[in-house]
N, C-alpha and C positions, 0 to 999 in steps of 0.2 A: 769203758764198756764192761771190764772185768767188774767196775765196781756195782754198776745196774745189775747184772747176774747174779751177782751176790746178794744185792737186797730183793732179788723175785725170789731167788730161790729161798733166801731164809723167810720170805713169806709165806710161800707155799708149805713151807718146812713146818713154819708155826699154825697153820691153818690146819694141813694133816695130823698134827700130834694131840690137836684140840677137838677133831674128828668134826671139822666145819664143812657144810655144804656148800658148792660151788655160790650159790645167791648169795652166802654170808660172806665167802672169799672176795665178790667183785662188789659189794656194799661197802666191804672193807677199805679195796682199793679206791672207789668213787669218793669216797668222804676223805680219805687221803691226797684224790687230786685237789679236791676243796680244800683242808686244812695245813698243807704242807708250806712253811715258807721257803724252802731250797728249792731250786728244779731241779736236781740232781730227783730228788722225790719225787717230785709229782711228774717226773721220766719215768721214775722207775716204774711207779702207779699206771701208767700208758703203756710201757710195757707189756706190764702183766696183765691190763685188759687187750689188750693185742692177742696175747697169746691163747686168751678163751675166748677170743671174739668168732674165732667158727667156731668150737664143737658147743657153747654158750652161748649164741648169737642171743635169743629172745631174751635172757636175762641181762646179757651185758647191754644189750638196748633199754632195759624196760631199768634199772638202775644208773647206767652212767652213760648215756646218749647225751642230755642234755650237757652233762658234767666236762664230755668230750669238745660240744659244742663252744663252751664256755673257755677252754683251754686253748682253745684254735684261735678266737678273738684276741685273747689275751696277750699271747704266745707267740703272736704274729711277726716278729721281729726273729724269734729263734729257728731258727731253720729244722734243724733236726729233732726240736720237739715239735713242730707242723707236719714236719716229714709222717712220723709214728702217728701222729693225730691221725691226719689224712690215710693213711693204710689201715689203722682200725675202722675209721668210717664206710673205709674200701669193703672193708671183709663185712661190719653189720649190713651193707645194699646186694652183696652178691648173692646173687639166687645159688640154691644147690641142693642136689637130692637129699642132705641128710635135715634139710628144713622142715621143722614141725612146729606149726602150719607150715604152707607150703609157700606164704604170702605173709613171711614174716619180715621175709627183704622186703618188700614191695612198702609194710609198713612203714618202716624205718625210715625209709625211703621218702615216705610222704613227709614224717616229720621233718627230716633234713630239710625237705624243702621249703615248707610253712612258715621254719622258724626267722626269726625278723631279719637277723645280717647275714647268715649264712651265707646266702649267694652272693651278694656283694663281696664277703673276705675270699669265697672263691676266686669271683675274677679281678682281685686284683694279684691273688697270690699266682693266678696265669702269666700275669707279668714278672714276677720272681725270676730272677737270675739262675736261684739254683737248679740244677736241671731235675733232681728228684721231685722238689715240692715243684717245681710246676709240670713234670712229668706226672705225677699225683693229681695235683685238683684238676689235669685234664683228663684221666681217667674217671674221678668222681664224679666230674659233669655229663661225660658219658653210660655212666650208671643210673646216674639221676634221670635222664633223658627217658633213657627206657620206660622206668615206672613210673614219671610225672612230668611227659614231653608238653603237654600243653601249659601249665603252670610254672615249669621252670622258665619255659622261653618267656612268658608272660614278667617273670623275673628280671629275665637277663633286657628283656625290651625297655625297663624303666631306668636300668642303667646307665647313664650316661656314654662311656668309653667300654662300656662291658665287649659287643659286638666289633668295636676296632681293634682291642688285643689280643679278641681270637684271631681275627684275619692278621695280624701280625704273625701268628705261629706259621703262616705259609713262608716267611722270610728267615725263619730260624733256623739256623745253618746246622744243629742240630737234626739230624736225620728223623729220627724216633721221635724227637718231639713236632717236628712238621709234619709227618706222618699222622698221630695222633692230632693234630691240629686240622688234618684233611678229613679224617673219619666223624671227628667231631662235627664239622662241617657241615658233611655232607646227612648226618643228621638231624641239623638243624634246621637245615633247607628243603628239606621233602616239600614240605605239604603247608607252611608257614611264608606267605606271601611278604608280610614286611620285615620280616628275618630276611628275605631274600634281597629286598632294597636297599638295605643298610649294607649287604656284602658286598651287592656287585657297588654302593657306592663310595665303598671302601678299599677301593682299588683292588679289587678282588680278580679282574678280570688279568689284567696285566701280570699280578703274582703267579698266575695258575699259569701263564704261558711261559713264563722265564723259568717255571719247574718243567713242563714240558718241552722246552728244548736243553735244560740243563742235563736229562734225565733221558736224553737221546729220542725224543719224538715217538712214534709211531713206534718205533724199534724197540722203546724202554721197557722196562719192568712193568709190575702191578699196580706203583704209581702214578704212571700216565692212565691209567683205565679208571682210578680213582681223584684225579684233576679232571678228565674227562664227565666223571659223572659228577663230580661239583659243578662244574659247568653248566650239566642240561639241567641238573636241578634249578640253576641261579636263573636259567631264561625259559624252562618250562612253565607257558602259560602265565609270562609276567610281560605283558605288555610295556610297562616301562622299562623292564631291566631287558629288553632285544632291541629296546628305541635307544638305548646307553651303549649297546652291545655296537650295535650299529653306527651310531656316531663315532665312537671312537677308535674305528676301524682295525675292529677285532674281527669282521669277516676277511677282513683279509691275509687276518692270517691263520685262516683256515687252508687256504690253497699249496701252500710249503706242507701241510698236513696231507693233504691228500694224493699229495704226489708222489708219496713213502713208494719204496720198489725194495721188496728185500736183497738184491741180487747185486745193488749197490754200494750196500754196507760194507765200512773195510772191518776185520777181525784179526786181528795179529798179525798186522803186517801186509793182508792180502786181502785183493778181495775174491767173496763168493764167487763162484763161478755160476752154482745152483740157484734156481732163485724159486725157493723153497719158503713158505708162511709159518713162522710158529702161532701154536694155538693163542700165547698173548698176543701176537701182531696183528690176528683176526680178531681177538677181542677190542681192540683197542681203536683199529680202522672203523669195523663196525658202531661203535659208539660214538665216533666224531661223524659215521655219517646219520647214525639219527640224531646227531645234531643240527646239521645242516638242514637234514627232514622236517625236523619242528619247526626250523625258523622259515620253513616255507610250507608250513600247512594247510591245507585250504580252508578255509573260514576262517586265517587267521586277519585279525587288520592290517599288519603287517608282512602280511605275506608278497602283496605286489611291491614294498620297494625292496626287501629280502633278496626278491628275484631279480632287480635290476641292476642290486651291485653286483648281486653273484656273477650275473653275467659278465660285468665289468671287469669284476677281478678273475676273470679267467678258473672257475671253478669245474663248466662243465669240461674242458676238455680232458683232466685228469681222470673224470669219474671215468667217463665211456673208455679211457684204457684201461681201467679195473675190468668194465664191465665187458669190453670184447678180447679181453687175455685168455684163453684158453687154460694157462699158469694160476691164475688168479681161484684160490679156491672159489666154491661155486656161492658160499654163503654172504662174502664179497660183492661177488656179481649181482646177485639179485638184490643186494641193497643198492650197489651204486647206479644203474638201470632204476631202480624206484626211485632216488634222488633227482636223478635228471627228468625222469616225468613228475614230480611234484617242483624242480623249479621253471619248468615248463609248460606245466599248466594251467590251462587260461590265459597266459599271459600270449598275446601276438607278434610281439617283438622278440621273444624270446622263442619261439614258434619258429619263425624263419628265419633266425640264427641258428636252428637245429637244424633246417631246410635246406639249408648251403651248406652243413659240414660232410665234405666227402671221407669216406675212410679207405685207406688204401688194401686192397688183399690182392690175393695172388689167385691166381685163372691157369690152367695147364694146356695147351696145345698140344695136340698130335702133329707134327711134320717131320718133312725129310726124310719119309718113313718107318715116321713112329718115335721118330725122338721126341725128349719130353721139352720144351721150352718153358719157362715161366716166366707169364709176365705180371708184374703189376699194376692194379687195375681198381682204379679211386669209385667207390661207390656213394651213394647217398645214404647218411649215415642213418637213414628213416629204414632204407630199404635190409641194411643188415639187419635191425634190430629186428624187423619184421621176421626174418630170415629164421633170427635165433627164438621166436615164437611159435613158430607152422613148420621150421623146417625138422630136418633130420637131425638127431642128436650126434656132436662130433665123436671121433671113434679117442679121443683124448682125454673126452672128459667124460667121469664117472654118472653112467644114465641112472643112476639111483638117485643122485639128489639133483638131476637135470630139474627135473618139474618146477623148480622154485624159482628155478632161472628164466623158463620159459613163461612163467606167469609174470614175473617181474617185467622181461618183455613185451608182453601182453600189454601190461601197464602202461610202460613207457607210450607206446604208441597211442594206445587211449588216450593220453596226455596229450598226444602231439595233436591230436585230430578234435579233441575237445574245442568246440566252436569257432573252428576253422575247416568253414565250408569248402574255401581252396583245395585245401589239402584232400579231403572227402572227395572231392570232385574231381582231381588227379587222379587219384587211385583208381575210383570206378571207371575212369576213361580206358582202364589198360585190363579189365575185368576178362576180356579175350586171348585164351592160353593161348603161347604160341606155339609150332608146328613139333609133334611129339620127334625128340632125334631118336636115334638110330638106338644107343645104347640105354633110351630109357632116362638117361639122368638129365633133366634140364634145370631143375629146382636153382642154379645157380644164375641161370640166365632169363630167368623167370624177374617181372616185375612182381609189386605188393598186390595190384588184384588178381594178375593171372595165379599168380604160386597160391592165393585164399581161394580163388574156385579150384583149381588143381586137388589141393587136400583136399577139400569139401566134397568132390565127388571121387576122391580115390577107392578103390576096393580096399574093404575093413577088414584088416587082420588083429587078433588077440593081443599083439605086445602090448605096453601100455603106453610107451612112446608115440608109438601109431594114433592111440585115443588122444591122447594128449595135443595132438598138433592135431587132428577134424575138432576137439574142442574149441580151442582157442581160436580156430579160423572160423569158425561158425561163431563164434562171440565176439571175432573184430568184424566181419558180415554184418552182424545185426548192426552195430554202432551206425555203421555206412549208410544201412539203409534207414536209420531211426529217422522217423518225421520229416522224409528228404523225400520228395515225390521226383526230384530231376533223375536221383540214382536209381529209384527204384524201376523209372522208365529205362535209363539204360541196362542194369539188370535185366529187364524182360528181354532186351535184344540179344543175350550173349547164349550163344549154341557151344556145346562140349559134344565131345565121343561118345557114342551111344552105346550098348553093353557088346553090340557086333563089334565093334570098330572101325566099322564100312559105314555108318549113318551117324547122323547130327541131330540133338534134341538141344530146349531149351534148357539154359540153365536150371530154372525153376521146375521143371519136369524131372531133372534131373536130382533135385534136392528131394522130389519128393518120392523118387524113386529108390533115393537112399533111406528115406525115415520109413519105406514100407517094406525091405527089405529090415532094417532094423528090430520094427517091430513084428518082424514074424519070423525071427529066429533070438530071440531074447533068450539067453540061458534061464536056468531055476535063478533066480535074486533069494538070497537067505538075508535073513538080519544083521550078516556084518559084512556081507560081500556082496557088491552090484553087479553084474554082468557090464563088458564095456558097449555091448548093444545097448545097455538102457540108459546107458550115460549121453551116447551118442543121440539115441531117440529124443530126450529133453533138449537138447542141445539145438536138432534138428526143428523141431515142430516150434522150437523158441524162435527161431530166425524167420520161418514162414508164417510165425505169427504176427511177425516185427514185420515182415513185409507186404503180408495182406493190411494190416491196418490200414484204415481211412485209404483206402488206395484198388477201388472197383476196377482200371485196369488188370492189375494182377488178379485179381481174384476171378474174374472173365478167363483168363489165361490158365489158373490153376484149376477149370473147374469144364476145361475141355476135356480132361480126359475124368471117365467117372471112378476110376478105381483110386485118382486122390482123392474123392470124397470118400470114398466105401472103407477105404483102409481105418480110416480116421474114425468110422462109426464103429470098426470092427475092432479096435483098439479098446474104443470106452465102452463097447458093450459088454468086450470078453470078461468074465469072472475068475477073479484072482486064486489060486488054492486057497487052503484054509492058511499056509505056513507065511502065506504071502501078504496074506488079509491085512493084518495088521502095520505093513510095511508103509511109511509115509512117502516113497518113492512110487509107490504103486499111483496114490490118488493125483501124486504132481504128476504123472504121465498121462490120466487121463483126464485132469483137470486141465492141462493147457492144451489137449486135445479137444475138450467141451469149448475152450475160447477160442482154438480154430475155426471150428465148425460152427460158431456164432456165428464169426467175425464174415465167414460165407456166406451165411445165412442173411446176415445186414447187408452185405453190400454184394450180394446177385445182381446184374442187372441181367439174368435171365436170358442170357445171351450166349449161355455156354451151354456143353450136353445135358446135366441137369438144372431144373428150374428150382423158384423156391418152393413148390408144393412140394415135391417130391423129397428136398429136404426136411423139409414141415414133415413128411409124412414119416421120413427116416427119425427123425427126433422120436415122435409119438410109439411108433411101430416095433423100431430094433434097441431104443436105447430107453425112450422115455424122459419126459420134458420133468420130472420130479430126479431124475437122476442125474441129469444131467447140472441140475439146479445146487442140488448136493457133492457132485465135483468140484465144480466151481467155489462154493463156498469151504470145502476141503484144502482147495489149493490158496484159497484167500486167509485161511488160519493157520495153515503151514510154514512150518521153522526155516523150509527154503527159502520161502519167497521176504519173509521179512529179513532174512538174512543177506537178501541179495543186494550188490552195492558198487558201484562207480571205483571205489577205493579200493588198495591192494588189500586182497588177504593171503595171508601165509597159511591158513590151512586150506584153505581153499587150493592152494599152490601143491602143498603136498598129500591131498585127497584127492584120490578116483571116484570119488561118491558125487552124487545130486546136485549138482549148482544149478541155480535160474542165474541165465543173463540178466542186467542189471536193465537194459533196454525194455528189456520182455516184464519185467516189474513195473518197469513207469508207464507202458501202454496197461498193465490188466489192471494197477491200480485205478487208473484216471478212468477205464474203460469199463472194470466190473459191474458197477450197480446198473447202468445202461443196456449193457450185455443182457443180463439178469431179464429188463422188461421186452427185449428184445426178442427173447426166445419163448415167451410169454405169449406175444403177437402171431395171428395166422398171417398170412402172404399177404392175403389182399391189405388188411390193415396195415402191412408193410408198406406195401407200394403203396396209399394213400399219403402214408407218412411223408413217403420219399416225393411223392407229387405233392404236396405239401408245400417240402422243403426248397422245391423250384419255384413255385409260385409265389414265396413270400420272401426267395431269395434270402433265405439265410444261409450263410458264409460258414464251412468248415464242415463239421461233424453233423451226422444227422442226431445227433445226442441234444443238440441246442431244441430241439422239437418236441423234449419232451415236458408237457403242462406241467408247474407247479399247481399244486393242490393248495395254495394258502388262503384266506380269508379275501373274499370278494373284494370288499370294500377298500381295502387295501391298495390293490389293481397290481398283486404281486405275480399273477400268472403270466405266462408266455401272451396269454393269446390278449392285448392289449389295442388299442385304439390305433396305435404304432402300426401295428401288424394287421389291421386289418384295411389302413391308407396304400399297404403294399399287393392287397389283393385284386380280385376283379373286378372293376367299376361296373356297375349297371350297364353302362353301352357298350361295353366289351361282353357282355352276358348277352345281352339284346344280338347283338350281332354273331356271336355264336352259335344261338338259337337260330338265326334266319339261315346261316350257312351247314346246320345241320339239316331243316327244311329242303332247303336246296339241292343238300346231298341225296337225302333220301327221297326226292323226286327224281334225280338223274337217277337213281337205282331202280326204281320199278318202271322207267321207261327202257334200262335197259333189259329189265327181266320181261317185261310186256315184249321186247323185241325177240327174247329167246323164248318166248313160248311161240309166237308165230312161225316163228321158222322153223320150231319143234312139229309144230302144224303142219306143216306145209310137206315139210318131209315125212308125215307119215302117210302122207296124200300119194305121192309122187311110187308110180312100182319097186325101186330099187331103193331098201332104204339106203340114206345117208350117215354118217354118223357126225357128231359134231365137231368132230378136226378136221371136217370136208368145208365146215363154213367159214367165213372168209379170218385169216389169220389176223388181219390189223384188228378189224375189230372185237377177236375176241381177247386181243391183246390190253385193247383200250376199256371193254367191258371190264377184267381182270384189274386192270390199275385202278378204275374208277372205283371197283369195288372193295381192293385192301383199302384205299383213300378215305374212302366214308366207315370203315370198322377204323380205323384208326384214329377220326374226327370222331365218332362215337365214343370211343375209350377214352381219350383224353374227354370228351365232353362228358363224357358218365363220372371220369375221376373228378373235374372242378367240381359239379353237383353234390357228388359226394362231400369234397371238401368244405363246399361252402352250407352244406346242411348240416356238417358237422360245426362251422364254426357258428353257424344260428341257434342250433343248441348250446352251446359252452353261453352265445349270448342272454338267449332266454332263462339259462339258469343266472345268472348274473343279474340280469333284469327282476324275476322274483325274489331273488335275496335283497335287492336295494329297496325293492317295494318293502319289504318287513324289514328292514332296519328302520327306513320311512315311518311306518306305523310304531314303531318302537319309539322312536323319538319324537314324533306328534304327541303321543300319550305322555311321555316325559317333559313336554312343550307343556299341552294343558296342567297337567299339576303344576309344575311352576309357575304358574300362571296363578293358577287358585290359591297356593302358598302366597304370592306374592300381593294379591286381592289381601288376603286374612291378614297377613304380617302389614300392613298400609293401614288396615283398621287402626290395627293392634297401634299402630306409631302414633295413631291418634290420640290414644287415651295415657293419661300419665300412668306409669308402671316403674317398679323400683328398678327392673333390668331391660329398661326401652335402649340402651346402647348395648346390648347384647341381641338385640332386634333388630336396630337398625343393621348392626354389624350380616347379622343374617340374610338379611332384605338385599346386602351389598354382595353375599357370596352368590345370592341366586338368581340377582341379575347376571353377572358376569357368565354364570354356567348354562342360563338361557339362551345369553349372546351367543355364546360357545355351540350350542346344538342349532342354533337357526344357523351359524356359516356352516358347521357340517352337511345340515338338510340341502343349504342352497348347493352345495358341491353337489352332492349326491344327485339332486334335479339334472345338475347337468349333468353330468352322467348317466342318468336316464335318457336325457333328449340326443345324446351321443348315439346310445344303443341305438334310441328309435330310430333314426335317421339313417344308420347303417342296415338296420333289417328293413328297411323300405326300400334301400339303394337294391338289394340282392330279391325284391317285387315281394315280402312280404307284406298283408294285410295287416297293417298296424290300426288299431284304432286309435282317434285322438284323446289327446290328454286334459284334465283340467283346466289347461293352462294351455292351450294348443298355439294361440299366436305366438308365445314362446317359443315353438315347436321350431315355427314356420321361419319364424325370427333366425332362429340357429341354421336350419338347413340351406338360408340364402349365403349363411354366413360358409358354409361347407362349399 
């Protein structure tokens, strides 16, 4: 070594005395590693580019880059002249402020990689014994990665055994080099799907867990957190390397992972008594369980059999004691609660093996005078979880970062009740709180629906815990009632505490007594703080919208008393300040306020205090049917609503701000554009619709009733041949008419009898009045007479209906006449083309087979417009025969035996 010092320095020595510039200095040395036959020299020449390779980078690269390249091939066998190579190469890729360019590494960089062996003498010198040089080309591979990730891998892919002697660095008992063999790794495998199949098929899976339990588990260091994230990298979104994962029953040895408990752990002799988390054992927990997460994602393919080992191997019972430790930091908790609802989700066997798990807690007794008893007291582990969603935040655990736990819960449940109607249909059976005790607290003896209406109509105080639990119960409510017409009947039946506390209302009077209270004490909302009233109000008006949907009993029920209508107009009519104006909370309050008072609107059956005129005329009068049109389309462009979703969100979890239920989304999407023509319509057009919709017995939504507008001929509209075999035949019309006849002769014989007797009594000295006359019959008068206004209604609505559908026919009818004519005139010309072209085949011509050929396109397209016409015929004779059924004067057709033909055929 003394002797290498000696010849840099006498170089340096001869270079300064000759007054050489740093370029002529390293030209010097480059032509030296080339012409020198000692390696003692062409060391030393390495060296001394070593030693200007930083403050010199751009010239030590742009003269002896290649020269270095060439010494590493050559060299290959010398260790310590590779060694020096590789660390000069180190220092030309490393980025650093004093680079001028700033992408002079980056350069370099690029060449390093282009050049034709490079990579190759890289990873074999991976495999090198000595620990520098392979401590070296694995930092050089990680420098390279940085500034040529896609081409290097591209590299390392054609290598044969390139990809198996990295994955050997995870065996090399070498600390620092298995280490950098995991960081390399795990930059390999981000985002490079067949890098990923060659690791995990490289026994890659096996290695990372024998370091994970070498390295003390859950408890270890910073390398469990980094085999950890190799891990999700190798099964992130690789379908076959989680079908490898899984065969080779590496989920099972997940469950020894997540049973970690730090309080277990021995340390010097003893164990913990505390059982206290360090911030890496949260780090560490939390990345194995979004491991587990991933491999049961929903939309993944692999997600349903994921979930049926896990269950197998005993995965959920660990989670749920993270997730109900009180100990358990809370960031914990909410992941492993989200884990148990993604591997519980959708899945039904795994459903009610969550259904059966009791968990045991402790319940206090007062007896014997007040002593305190404890007993323990196994619950349904659905009903805690609910618990820790709606209920009270414990006094143990920090209510600052409660919220994330509480939404995680939220979750979990969602999961469990996700397309298990059973489970839905339990809950709402117990929707009736039980008897308030003595001191106020019953939240513990409360089931899942008494404790969600409980919250739901508790009195609103400002904490934010408070908000947080009427949120969530108002968001597991909707679920309940989404598209479920059995709960929502039960719903109507359950009565709560009225604001006396001596009287009983309904549920649903009650919710809406809360969103009218809400919105009429809403603080000022500024642009970065919402009042918990407005949080609440969306919240509210989301579940009443979830519940009026498609569902005219509730809406009969919310529309008896009229101050839930009037709230609801005085809401979207009130004008926001100016500071307010531009608030996107503002429009989603009285945008899902404009969808309530649709959704009223469509399904009145006029049967409650207000009707639909009076609706109709509140639209027009206080809000305005253009304004309201513009809410709605506000709330349809809105960041909320496409934001809103089934799946956990974490900021959702720790924001007080604006959420749309996820329920409340899927009814306004599918229901908006409907809405829209809905509010468009006056009442009576309504109630046609809806008579309509009885008479031709269409099933579900009156939405199905609305005409396509597309091309006649087509026969793409609703109103079809189909729909009109399900209307009212002729002799059902015939005999309506006669028993409207009927009616209205029993009626002016009964009015002929009250004029007589009006008569009669003004004859007589004393007048009488007409409650003196005989009661049966004025009883019978009175029936007879709503009986015929209500045969008349109905018989005024068919009329209607069916005048409305001879128009739709009629226009149908004249567009097939002119398409008729359209294609007769397209007939004759073909015709006359096909006359002239027949001459033309007569007479010899030099392009008569470019004639005939013609003669053969225009038969064919003749053929083609005669089956059209004949279609279309029939479809005329269809119409005709339906507007003759309903006594229109049709006159006959051309073709009239044809006519006569078809309607025996009818």
């Amino acid at each position: 070594m003394n002797f290498l010092s000696r010849q840099y320095n006498a170089l340096v020595g001869e270079a300064q005395s000759q007054q050489q510039t740093p370029r002529d200095t390293i030209q010097r040395l480059a032509n030296r590693i080339d012409t020198s036959t000692l390696p003692q020299d062409r060391k030393a020449a390495v060296l001394g580019l070593k030693g200007l390779s930083k403050e010199y980078k751009e010239i030590v690269g742009e003269e002896a880059l290649d020269n270095l390249l060439l010494t590493l091939s050559d060299d290959i066998e010398d260790s310590s002249m590779v060694k020096v190579v590789l660390e000069t190469l180190n220092n030309l890729c490393e980025s650093s402020s004093k680079d001028q360019p700033n992408e002079i590494a980056a350069i370099h960089a690029r060449r390093i990689i282009e050049s034709e062996n490079h990579i190759g003498v890289l990873l074999e010198l991976v495999g090198n014994s000595d620990f520098y040089v392979r401590y070296n080309a694995l930092q050089q591979l990680e420098i390279l990665l940085v500034h040529g990730g896609e081409l290097l891998l591209s590299k390392i892919l054609v290598s044969p055994t390139g990809v198996g002697r990295l994955v050997d660095l995870l065996s090399d008992s070498r600390e620092i080099v298995r280490n950098e063999g995991i960081q390399l790794l795990i930059s390999m495998t981000q985002k490079n799907s067949e890098i990923q199949k060659i690791v995990a098929f490289e026994n890659a899976f096996d290695k990372i867990f024998a370091i994970i339990q070498e390295e003390g588990g859950v408890g270890g260091n910073i390398i469990i957190q980094d085999c950890l994230q190799l891990l999700h990298n190798l099964l992130g979104y690789n379908v076959s390397n989680q079908n490898f994962f899984r065969e080779t029953s590496c989920i099972q040895k997940l469950t020894p992972l997540l049973q970690y408990d730090p309080g277990e752990k021995e340390l010097a002799g003893y164990v913990e008594e505390e059982s206290t988390w360090k911030d890496q054992e949260i780090r560490n927990m939390i990345t194995i369980l979004d491991i587990v997460r991933m491999l049961v994602r929903p939309g993944n393919i692999n997600t349903e059999n994921n979930q049926k080992v896990m269950q197998q191997c005993g995965v959920i019972s660990p989670l749920l004691q993270h997730a109900l430790s009180v100990e358990v930091p809370n960031a914990i908790r909410a992941q492993a609660l989200c884990t148990v609802g993604d591997i519980i989700r959708g899945n039904s066997d795994n459903q009610q093996l969550f259904q059966r798990i009791l968990i045991t807690g402790t319940a206090d007794d007062d007896e014997d005078g007040g002593v305190e008893n404890t007993k323990m007291v196994p619950e349904p582990a659905v009903l805690v979880i609910a618990r820790i969603a709606v209920g009270t935040c414990p006094h143990e655990v920090s209510a600052d970062t409660y919220d994330i736990v509480r939404a995680s819960a939220n979750y979990l449940v969602r999961s469990y009740l996700e397309d298990n109607f059973d489970a839905k249909l339990a809950i709402a059976a117990t929707f009736n709180p039980p008897p308030q005790s003595e001191d106020g607290s019953q939240e513990s003896h409360q089931s899942i629906g008494s404790l969600l209406v409980s919250v739901m109509t508790m009195p609103l105080t400002t904490d934010r815990q408070e908000v947080m639990r009427v949120w969530h119960a108002a968001n597991l409510f909707s679920l309940l009632l989404h598209n479920n017409d059995v709960i929502k009947q039960l719903a109507l039946k359950v009565v709560v505490t009225g604001d006396d506390q001596n009287s009983v209302i309904s549920l649903l009077q009650a919710l809406a007594n809360q969103a009218t209270f809400f919105s009429q004490h809403r603080g000022r909302d500024s642009k970065t703080t919402i009042s918990p009233e407005s949080v609440l109000l969306v919240a509210l008006l989301s579940a009443l919208s979830v519940w009026m949907y498609n569902s005219p009993p509730s809406v009969s029920q919310f529309l008896q008393s009229k101050s839930n209508c009037l709230f609801i107009v005085e809401l979207i009519s009130s004008q926001p300040s100016a500071a307010n104006n531009e608030n996107s909370h503002i429009f989603v309050e009285r945008g899902i306020g404009c969808f309530l008072l649709g959704l009223l609107y469509e399904l009145n059956g006029n049967d409650g205090s207000i009707s639909s005129e009076e609706l109709h005329l509140l639209f027009h009068k206080r809000i305005g049917i253009d304004q309201m049109l513009f809410c709605l389309s506000k709330l349809n462009d809105s960041h909320e609503l496409h934001s809103a979703s089934s799946m956990f969100n974490p900021v959702v979890a720790m924001d007080i701000g604006i959420h749309i239920d996820s329920c409340f989304a899927d009814i306004f999407r599918s229901h908006y554009g409907y809405l829209r023509t809905v509010l468009k319509q006056k009442p009576n057009a309504l109630d046609l619709q809806k008579s309509m919709a009885r008479q031709l017995h269409v099933p579900g939504n009156t939405a199905s009733l609305v005409p396509s507008r597309g091309p006649s001929p087509a026969m793409d509209s609703t109103i079809s041949p189909e729909h009109f075999s399900n209307s009212v035949p002729k002799s059902d019309y015939d005999k309506l008419m006669a028993d409207l006849e009927s009616t209205k002769s029993q009626l002016n014989d009964a009015l002929s009898q009250l004029k007589q007797q009006k008569e009669q009594q003004q004859q007589q000295p004393s007048p009488v009045s007409l409650r003196d006359t005989d009661p049966a019959a004025d009883k019978i008068l009175t029936t007879k007479l709503d009986s015929a206004n209500n045969s008349i209604l109905e018989l005024q609505s068919t009329i209607a209906s069916n005048n409305a559908l001879i128009k739709e026919l009629n226009i149908e009818i004249t567009q097939l006449k002119s398409d008729n004519s359209e294609m007769s005139s397209k007939i004759s010309t073909l015709t006359a083309d096909l006359n002239l072209l027949s001459v033309k085949k007569e007479e010899p011509a030099a392009d008569s087979e470019t004639t005939i050929d013609r003669i053969n396109e225009l038969e064919k397209e003749q053929e083609d417009l005669l089956v059209l016409l004949a279609d279309q015929d029939a479809t005329l004779k269809l119409y005709r025969s339906k507007l003759r059924s309903y006594g229109e004067d049709i006159p006959p057709s051309d073709n009239d035996d044809d006519d006569d033909d078809f309607d025996d055929e009818e």
